[in-house]
N, C-alpha and C positions, 0 to 999 in steps of 0.2 A: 311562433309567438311565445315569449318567454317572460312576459311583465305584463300586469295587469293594466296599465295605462299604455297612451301613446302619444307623440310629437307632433303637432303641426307648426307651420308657420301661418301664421296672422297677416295678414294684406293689413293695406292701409285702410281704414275703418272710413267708412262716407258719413257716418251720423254715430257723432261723442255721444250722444242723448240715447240713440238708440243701444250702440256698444254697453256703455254702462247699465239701462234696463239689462240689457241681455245676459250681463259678465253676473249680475246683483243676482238673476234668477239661473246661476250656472250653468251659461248653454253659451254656446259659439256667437256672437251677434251677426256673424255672417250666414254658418253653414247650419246655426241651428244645434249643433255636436252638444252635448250633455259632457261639461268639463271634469273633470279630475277633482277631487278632494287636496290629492297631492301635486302643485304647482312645482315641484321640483326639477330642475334637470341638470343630471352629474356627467360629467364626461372627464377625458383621459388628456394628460399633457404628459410629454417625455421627461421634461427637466424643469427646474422652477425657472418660472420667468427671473426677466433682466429687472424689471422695476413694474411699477403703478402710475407713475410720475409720469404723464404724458410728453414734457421733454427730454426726459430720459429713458424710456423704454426701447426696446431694439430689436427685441425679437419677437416674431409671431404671437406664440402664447400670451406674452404680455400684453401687446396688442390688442389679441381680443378680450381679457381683461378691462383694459384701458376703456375700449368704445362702450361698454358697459356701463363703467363709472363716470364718463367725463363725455360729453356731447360736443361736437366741431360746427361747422357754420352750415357744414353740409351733410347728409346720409346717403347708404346706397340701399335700395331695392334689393326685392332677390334676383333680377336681372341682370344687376350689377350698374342701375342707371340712377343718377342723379334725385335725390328728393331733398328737401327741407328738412332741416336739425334744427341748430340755435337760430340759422336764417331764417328768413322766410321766403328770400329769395335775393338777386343781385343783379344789376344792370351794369353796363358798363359803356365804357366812352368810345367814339368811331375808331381809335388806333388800337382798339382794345390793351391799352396800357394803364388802365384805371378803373379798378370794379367796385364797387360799391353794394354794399351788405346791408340788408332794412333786420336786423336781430327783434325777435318777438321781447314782446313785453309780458309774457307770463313765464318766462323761461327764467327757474330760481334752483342757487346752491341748496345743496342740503339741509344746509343751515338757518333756509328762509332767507338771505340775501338774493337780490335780483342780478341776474347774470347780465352784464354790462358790456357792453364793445370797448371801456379801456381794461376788460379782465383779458381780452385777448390778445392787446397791443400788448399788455405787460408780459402775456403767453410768450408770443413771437419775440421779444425781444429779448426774453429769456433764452427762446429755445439759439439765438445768435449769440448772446451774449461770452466771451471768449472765458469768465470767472467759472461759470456754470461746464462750458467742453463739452456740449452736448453730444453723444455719437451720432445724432439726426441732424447736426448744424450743417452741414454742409446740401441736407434738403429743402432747408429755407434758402441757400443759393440756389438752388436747380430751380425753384419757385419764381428765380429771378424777381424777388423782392428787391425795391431797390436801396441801394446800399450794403445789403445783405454781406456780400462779399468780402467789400471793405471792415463792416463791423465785426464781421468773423479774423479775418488777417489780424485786429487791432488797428486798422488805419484810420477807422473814425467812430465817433462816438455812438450808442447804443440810440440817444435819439435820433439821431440820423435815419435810421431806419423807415423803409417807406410804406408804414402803416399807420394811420390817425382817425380817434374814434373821433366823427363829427359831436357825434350829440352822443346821449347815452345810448342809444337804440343803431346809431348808424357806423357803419367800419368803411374807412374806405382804405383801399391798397393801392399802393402803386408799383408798378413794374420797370423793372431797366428795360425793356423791351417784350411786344405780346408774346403771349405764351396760351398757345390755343386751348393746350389739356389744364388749363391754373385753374379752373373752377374743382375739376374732376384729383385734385392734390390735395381740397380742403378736408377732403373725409379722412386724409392720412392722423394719428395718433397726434405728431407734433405741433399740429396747427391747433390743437385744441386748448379752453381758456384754461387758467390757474387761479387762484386763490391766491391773490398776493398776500393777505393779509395773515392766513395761516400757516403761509411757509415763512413769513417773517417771524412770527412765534414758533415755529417748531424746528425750522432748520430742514434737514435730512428728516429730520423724524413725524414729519407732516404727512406721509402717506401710512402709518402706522393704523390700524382700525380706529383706534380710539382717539386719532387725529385731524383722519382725514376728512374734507369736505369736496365735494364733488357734485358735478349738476348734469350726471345722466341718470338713467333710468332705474339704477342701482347704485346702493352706497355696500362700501366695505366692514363687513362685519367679523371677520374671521381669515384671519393668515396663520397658517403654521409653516416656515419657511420647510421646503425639502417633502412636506406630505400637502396643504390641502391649502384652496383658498375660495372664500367663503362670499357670494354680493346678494345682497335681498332690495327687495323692491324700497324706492325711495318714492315717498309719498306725494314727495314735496314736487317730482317730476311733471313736466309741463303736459305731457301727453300719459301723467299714470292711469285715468281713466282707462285708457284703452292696450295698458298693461296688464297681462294675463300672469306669467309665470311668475312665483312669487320669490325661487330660490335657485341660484345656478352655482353648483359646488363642481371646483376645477380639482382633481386627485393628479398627484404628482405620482409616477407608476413610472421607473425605469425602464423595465423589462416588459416588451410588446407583448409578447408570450401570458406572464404574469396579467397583464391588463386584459388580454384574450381571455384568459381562464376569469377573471371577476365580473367582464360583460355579460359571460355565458352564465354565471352564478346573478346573474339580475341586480350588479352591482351601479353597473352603467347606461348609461343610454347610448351612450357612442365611444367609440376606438376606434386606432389605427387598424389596420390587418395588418401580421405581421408578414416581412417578404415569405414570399414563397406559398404562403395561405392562400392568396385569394383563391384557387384555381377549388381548389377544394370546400372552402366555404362557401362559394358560391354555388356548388353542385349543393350540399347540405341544409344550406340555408340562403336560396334562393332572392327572400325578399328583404333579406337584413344585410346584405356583402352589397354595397357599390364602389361604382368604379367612375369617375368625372376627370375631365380636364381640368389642372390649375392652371395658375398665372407663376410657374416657377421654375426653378432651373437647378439641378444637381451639379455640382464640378467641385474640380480640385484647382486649387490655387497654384503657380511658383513664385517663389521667395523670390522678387527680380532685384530686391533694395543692394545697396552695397555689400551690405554683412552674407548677403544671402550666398549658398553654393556657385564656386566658380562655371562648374560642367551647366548649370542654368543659363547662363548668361547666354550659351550657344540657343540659337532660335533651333536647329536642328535636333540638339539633343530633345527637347522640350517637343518639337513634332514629332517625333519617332517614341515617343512617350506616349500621347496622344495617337498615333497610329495607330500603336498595336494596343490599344483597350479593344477588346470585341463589344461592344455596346450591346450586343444582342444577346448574348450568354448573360448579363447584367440583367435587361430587363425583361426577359422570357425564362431565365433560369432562378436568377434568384430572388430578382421579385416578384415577376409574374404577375403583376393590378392593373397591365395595362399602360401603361408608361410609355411612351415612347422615346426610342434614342434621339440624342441630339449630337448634333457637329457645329451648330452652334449654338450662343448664347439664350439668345431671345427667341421664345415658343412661339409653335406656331398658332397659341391662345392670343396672340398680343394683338390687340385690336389694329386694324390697318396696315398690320406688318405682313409681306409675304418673305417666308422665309427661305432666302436666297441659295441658289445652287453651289458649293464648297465643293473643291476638288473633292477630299477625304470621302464627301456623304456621298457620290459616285464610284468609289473603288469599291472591289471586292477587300473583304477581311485579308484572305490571303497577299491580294493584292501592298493592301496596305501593311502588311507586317511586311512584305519583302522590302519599299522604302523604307521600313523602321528601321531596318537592318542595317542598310546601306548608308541612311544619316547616322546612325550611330558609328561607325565605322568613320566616314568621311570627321566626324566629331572628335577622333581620336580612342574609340568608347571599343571594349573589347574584351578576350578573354585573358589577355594579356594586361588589361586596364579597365576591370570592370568598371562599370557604373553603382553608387553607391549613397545612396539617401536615405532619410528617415519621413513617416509621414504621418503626420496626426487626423485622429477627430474626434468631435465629443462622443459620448461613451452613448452607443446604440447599440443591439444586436444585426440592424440593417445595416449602418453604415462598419459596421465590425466585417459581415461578410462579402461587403463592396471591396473594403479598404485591402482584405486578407486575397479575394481575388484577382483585384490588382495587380499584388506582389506576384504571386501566380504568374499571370500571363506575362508580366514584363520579366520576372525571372526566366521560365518557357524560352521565351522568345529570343528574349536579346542579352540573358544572362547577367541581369541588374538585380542588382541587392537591396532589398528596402525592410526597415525597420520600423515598425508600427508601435504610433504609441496612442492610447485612449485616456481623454481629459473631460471632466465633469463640463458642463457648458459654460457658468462664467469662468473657469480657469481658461478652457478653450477660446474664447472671442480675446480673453486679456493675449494670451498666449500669441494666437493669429495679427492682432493688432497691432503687437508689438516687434513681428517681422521675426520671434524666436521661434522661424519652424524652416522646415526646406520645400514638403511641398504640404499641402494644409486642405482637408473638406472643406468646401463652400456650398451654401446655399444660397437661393433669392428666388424669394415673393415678392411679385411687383404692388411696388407704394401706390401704381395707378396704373390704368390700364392703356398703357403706349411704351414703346420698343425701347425710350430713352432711360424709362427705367431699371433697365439692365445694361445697355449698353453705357451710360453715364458711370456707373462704379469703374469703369476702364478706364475714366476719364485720368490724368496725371494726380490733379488734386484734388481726387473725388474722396471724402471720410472713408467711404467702406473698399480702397484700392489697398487691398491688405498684402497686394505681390507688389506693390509699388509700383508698376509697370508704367513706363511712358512713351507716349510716341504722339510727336507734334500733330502727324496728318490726323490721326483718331479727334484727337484734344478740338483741329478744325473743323473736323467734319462734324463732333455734334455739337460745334458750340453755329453751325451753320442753320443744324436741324433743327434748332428752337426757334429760327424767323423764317424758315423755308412752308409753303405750304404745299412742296412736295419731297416727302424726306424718305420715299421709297430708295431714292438713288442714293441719296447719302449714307444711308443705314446698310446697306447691299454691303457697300463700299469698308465699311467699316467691320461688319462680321469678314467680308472678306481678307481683310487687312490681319484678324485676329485669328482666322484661323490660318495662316501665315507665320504668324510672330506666337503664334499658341501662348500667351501670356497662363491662358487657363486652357485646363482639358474636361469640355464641356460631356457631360456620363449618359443623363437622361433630363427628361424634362417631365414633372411631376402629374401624377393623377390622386384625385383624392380620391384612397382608397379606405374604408372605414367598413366597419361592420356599425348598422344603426339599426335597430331595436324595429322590428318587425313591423312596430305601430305608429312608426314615426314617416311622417309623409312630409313634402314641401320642402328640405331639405333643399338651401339655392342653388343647384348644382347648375345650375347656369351663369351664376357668377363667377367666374374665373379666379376674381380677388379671394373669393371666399374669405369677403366682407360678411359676417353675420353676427344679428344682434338678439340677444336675451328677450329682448321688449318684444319683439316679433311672433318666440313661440309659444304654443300652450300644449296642456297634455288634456287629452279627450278620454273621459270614464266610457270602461267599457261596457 
């Protein structure tokens, strides 16, 4: 124990009346705990987030930023299951292609405005709207909103879109067709309301501290782009009664290393491990190193667009690429949190998914580097005609000695040449998107907890298909899995397909590995999403 407080999370409070006695007289209203003077909790991000701007944020970080400031229709549990946000709940119609949202009537912006069901129509219409290029438009299609699709293409106009606030209080949606996981999508960042009225006066410059308004649990008080960003409790919040922590400061810290050394200096309450640590910090420090399942997926991209490398286009070369990674030297050697390999996409965290037998995940290593060999060879690929690419990712020490081991083994093996290059995060996602690389770091945390949300980025037209990659059967098979109520065969079919055509070469599949402060408990490590919200913890005097 290295700080004089500690972390819990807060359950859902059965009595506002009693929580508030209890929070007034500094004690837990549940467990009794004697609270903290200091409501604060600092933790660590890699890079600065993508935005604040609920339909334009993209990446993780951001995200949890986002769920902070801005509340959706629905929340998750530390389980990772369904509760009440702005809702209060929703019923829906026998073809399940119409759900309908009852929105509380004490749920208010920052600003003392009541949060309304047309702030969310104008949300969603935004987040399609083709002016705005949202990089999440293409999850309001997967949403299977209706019209969605078209309004994204340009084919038809923004009202068109199949959401209308009945009354002030009611939202109703409609669907091209049911979509069984649509309830468990509203907790994603982009479904969440906006402020029309402030983005009309500010432009871009509406999530700025001293512009923005927002109606979660915290408002933005402090951004320093590149070092810190700053949310404190908003008053004005519908459930701040039964809100404990009063200050959650995000530090932008490069270097995992450097962030290791300031946790241990009582800087943080939470960090990554860096690879290779765990094995060690956990013998040290026992009750502060865990190790959890996420809902994610490590891989590398290929260029598959027109401009991309010719020697790509070979499905062969691209397997034999994918062959000879040793997956195991990766996550036994150089990370070592626990991670397990993947051969394919979607984890085996994914609710409902079993994750299907692949030629590959059956060979021995040796095994598989001898067909590496062979397709490269049959590819044309040789001593006489090396193989020869470059390969990016944002600037990590982990993904640095992922990327450098790589070159390694594929060098080793099949005598291919790769060139590494490391890009700050937004130059990198501009970078990746725009198809200027050959083979590219990918990551993905699933937006909700089912198989489509990994396996859909494959899809031809999918926003985050950053290898361009296409192939009709994929494109039917999950465009089947969203009206099928058995998509164990479809999804089989489809990892099997990919790892095949190796569009990607899938590394590991993620563990949240972190060092958290001795005194901090509750920590959702059951929720896979590692959906977690501010409002939730408190820190208990010792």
């Amino acid at each position: 124990m290295h700080k004089q407080t500690r972390l819990l999370f807060a359950g859902l409070l059965s009595s506002t009346v009693f929580a508030g006695a209890a929070l007034a007289a500094g004690t837990h209203p549940q467990t009794g705990e004697a609270l903290a003077d200091d409501q604060t909790f600092t933790y660590r991000i890699l890079d600065e987030h993508s935005s604040v701007d609920p339909q334009v944020v993209e990446d993780v970080s951001g995200a949890e930023i986002v769920r902070d400031l801005f509340e959706g229709l629905m929340n998750q549990d530390r389980d990772g299951n369904l509760v009440p946000g702005v809702a209060t709940g929703f019923t829906t119609n026998d073809a399940k292609d119409v759900y309908t949202f009852t929105l509380r009537d004490s749920a208010k912006w920052s600003n003392g405005d009541p949060v309304l069901a047309s702030d969310f129509v104008y949300a969603w219409k935004r987040a399609v709207d083709p002016e705005l290029s949202s990089p999440y438009a293409w999850f309001m299609e997967l949403m299977s909103i209706e019209n969605a699709a078209a309004i994204i293409a340009g084919e038809k106009p923004l009202d068109d879109l199949g959401v209308t606030a009945i009354d002030d209080h009611t939202l109703q949606v409609r669907l091209s067709a049911a979509l069984p996981y649509f309830p468990q999508m509203t907790t994603h960042s982009t479904t969440f309301p906006a402020p029309q009225k402030v983005i009309a006066t500010h432009g871009d410059a509406w999530t700025k501290p001293e512009n923005i308004v927002s109606n979660g649990a915290y408002i933005l008080t402090e951004h320093l782009p590149q070092e810190r960003s700053v949310r404190e409790r908003n008053t004005l919040y519908w459930d701040n009664e039964n809100t404990i922590v009063e200050k959650v400061v995000a530090l932008v810290i490069n270097d995992e290393n450097v962030a290791l050394t300031r946790y241990m200096a009582g800087e943080l309450d939470r960090t990554e491990v860096p690879a290779g640590q765990f094995p060690r910090l956990q013998k040290e420090h026992p009750t502060e190193a865990i190790s959890f399942p996420r809902l994610c997926s490590y891989y590398y991209t290929f260029n598959l667009s027109e401009d991309g490398p010719e020697a790509f286009k070979d499905p062969r070369v691209r397997q034999a690429l994918s062959l000879a990674v040793d997956r195991k030297i990766i996550t036994e050697k150089i990370l070592a949190g626990g991670q397990p390999e993947a051969y394919t996409f979607a984890p085996e965290a994914t609710a409902g998914f079993t994750v299907p037998q692949v030629e590959m995940s059956a060979m021995t290593q040796s095994e598989r580097d001898s067909l590496a060999k062979e397709l490269l060879a049959e590819a044309g690929y040789g001593p006489d005609n090396p193989l020869s690419f470059n390969m990016i990712y944002n600037t990590s020490e982990s993904h640095k000695k992922i990327a450098v081991a790589l070159g390694q083994m594929w060098k080793q093996k099949l005598g291919v040449q790769t060139d590494l290059g490391n890009l700050e995060w937004k130059v990198f996602l501009e970078t990746r998107g725009n198809q200027d690389f050959d083979l590219a770091r990918g990551a993905w945390c699933g937006d909700y907890n089912e198989a489509s949300t990994f396996l859909d980025l494959l899809q031809s037209n999918s926003g985050y298909n950053d290898g361009k990659f296409q192939n009709d059967r994929v494109d039917a098979l999950l465009a089947a899995a969203k009206i099928s109520d058995n998509t164990t065969k479809l999804y089989t079919e489809v990892e099997q397909i990919l790892a095949q055509e190796s569009p990607i070469i899938p590394i590991y599949h993620y563990a949240g590995v972190y060092m958290m402060d001795s005194d901090v408990g509750n920590w959702p490590v059951d929720n896979v999403e590692q959906n977690w919200y501010s409002k939730n913890l408190y820190k208990i005097a010792e």
